[in-house]
Each structure stands twice: as C-alpha cells, then as structure tokens.
C-alpha positions in Angstrom: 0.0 0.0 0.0 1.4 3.3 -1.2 1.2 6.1 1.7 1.9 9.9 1.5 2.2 12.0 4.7 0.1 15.8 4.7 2.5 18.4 5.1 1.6 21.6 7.6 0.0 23.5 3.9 -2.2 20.8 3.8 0.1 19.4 0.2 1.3 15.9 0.3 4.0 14.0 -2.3 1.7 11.5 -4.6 4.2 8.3 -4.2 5.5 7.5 -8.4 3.9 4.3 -8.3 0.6 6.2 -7.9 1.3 8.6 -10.4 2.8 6.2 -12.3 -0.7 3.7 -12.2 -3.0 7.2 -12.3 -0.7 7.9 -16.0 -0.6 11.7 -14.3 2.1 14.1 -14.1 3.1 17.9 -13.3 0.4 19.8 -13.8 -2.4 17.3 -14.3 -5.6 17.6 -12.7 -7.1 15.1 -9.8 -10.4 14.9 -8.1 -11.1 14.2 -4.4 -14.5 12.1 -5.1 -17.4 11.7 -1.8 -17.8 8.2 -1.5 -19.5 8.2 2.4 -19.0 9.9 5.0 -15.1 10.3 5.9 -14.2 8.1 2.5 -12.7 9.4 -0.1 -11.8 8.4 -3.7 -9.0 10.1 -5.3 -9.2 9.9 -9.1 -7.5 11.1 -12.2 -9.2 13.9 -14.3 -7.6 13.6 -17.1 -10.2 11.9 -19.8 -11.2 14.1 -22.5 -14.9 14.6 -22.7 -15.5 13.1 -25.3 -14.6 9.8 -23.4 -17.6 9.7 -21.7 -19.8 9.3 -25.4 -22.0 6.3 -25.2 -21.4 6.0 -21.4 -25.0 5.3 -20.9 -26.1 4.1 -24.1 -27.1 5.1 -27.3 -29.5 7.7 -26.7 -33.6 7.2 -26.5 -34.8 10.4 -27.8 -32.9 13.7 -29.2 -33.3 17.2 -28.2 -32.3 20.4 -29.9 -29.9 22.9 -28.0 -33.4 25.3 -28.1 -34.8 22.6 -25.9 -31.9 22.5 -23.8 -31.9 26.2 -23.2 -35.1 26.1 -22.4 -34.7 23.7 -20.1 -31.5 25.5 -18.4 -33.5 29.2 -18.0 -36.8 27.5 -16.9 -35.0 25.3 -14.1 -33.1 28.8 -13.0 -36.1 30.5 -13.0 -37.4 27.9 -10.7 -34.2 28.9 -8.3 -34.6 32.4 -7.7 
C-alpha cells in the first residue's frame, strides 16, 4: 500500500507508483471524489470529454440545443 504524509500546507508527495498507475504528471488535474462519510476516492481527471460518449447508451430520444436552453433558463427561474 502506497502512503503519502500531509504536510503543515495541507500538500502531500503523490508516491510515483501512484502517479505512475493514475498515467498523471506535473500539472495534471485530480479529483477528491465523496464516496461516504469520511471516504474518499482520489481519481485522475484527465479523460477528455469526449470519453464519456455512449457512457450510458445510445441515446432514446434527441433534443435540440433550443430545448436544452429552455430547459436550463426555466430550471433557473425555478431557483430564484
């Protein structure tokens, strides 16, 4: 088990084989994920967007970008 220990900023040293197993480096981006109360998962976010197409599928229905808009302004109206 790799461990890391939190330095008095709050930064801590990701051990290589971590990085390594991750595929990040300098300047990468990582995500501290809520998995319960007191557990974390620490992930990579590195994926390009367009990794996440057909995720879920292929899609049931379309909808135009009017739609979505639409969709978007009446849900923040609903906010205010």
């Amino acid at each position: 088990m790799a461990a890391a220990t939190l330095t008095s900023k709050g930064q801590i040293t990701i051990p290589a084989e971590v990085r390594k197993d991750l595929k990040v480096d300098a300047g990468d981006r990582v995500e501290f994920v809520l998995i319960s109360p007191g557990r974390y998962e620490f992930v990579a976010a590195t994926s390009e967007v367009t990794e996440l197409k057909g995720m879920f599928g292929p899609a049931t229905k379309t909808v135009s970008i009017e739609a979505m808009n639409a969709a978007i302004a009446k849900r923040g109206a609903a906010a205010k």
